[in-house]
C-alpha positions as CSV (number, residue, x, y, z in Angstrom):
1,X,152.2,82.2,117.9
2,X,155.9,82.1,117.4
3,X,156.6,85.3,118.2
4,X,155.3,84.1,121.8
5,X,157.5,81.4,122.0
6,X,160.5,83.7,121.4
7,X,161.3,83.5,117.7
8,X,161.9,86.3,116.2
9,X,160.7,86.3,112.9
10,X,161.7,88.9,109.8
11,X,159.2,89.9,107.5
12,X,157.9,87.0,105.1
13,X,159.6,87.1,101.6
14,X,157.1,86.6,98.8
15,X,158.3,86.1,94.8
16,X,156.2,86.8,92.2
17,X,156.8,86.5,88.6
18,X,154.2,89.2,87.5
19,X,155.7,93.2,88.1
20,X,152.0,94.4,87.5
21,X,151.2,92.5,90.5
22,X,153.7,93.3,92.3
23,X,153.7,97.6,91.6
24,X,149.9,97.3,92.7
25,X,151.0,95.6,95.9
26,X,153.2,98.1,96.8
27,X,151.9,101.4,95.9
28,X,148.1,103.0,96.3
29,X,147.3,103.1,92.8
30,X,144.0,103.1,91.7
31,X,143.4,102.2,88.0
32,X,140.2,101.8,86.4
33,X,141.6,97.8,85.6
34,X,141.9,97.5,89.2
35,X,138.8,99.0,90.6
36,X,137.4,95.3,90.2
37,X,139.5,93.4,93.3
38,X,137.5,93.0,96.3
39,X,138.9,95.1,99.4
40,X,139.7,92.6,101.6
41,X,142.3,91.3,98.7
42,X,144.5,94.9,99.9
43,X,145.3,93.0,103.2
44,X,148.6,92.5,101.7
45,X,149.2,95.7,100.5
46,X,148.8,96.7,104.7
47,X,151.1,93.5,106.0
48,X,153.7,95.4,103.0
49,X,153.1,98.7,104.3
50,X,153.5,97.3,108.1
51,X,156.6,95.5,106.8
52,X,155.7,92.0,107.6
53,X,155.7,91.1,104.1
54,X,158.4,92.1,100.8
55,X,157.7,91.8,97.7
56,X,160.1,91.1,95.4
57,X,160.6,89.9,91.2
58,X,161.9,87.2,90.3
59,X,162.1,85.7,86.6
60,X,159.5,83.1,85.9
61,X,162.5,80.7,84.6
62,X,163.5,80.4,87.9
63,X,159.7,80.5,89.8
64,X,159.7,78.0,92.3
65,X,156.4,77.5,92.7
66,X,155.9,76.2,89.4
67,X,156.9,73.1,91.1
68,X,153.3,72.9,93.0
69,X,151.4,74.2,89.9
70,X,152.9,73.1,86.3
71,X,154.6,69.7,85.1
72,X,157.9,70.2,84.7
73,X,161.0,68.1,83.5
74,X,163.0,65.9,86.2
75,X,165.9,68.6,86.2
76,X,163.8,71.8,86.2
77,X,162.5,70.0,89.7
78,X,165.8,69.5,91.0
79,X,166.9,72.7,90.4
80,X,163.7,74.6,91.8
81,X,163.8,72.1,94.7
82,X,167.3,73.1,95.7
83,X,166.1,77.2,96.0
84,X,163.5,76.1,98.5
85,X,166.1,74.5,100.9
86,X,164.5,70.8,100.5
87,X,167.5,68.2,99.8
88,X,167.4,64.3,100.5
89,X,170.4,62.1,100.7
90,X,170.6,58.7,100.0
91,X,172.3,56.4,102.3
């Protein structure tokens, strides 16, 4: 839909704290530990291949959505807040 109303959008970055994951995601390997997922679970591996997606590492100190899935202390939150762009000012 935005690509119809003229944005131009680059592929969507996606983190992930997990390199097992994120190997699997981007190369055909078959294991017998991953024989298991359910096909339609390789869409991403095809929006990576197509380049609509990247995959990329990042430590899981610095994960930001562990803000929307663990409790964490008042200045993890502000810190993880500010790598997702989201500021508020007081006036």
């Amino acid at each position: 839909m935005l690509k119809e109303l003229g944005y131009n959008l680059g592929p969507i970055l996606l983190a992930g704290d997990n390199q097992g994951s994120i190997f699997m995601s981007c190369n055909l390997v078959q294991e017998i530990r991953s024989k298991h997922i359910d096909i339609r679970y390789h869409h991403i591996r095809d929006c990576i291949d197509k380049g609509k997606v990247e995959v990329f590492f990042t430590e899981g100190n610095n994960n930001p959505a562990d803000m929307f899935t663990k409790n964490l202390s008042h200045t993890k939150f502000l810190m993880l807040r500010k790598t997702l762009g989201l500021e508020f000012y007081s006036a």
